[in-house]
N, C-alpha and C positions, 0 to 999 in steps of 0.2 A: 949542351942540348939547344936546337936552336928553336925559335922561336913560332908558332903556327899561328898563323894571319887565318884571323875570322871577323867576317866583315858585320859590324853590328847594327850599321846605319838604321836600318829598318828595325829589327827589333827592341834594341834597347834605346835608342833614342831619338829616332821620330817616334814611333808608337809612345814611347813614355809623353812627349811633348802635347803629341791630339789627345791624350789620354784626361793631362792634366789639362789640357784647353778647354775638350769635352764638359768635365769635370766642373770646371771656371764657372762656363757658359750656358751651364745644363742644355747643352746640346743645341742653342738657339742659333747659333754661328756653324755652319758646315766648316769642320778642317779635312785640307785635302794636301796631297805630296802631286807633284808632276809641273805637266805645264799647264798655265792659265787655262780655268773652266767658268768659265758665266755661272753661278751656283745662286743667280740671285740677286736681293739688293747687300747682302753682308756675307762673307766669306776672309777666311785665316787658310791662307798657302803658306807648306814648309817648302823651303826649297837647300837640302843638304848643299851647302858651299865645299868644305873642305876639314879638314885635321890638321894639326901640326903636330908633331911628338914634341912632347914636354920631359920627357927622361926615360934614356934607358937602363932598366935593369938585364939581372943574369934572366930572370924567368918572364918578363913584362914588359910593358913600357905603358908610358904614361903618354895619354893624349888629350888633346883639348879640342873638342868637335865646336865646326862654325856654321848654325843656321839660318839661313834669310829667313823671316817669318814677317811676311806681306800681310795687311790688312786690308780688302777691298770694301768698299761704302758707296753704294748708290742710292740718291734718292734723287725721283724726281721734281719732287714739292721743295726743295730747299727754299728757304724765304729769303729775300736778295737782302733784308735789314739784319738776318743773325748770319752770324758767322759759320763757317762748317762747322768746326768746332764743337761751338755751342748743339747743334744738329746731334753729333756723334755722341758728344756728351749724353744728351738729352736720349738718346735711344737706347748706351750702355747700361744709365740708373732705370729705364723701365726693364731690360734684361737683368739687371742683376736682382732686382724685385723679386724675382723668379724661382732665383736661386735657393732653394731648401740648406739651411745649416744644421 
């Protein structure tokens, strides 16, 4: 019997990925799939690179999916004495503040 190709990209795992980003970030980071959109001063791009099959079986195959997951950061104030870095740092712990456990 041979095998039926069903393409999952979108549902099982990018949506799992914004899903659990969303999640992360309670929502403070816009995540988006395509090409570059201006969404602001902070945004998470998926961008589906590729698969390789990892084994095949009679009824299956095994694959291992590869995502570019970009993180964009603008600020205008950056202070020329701290480093990005430290910036990024410093904006992630007031987002994660946020976060309901």
């Amino acid at each position: 019997m041979p095998i039926t190709f069903v393409n999952i990209w979108e549902t099982k795992i990018l949506d799992t990925i914004r899903t659990f980003l969303n999640a992360e970030f309670a929502g403070s980071i816009p995540v988006y799939t395509g090409d570059f959109k201006d969404m602001g001063s902070q945004s998470i791009r998926l961008n589906p690179v590729g698969s390789d099959l990892i084994e095949r079986m009679t009824t299956a195959e095994l694959r291992e999916y590869i995502v570019d997951v970009s993180y964009t950061f603008k600020e205008k104030t950056v202070k020329k004495k701290k480093k990005l870095s430290q910036n990024v740092l410093k904006q992630q712990l007031k987002q994660k503040r946020h976060v309901p456990y």
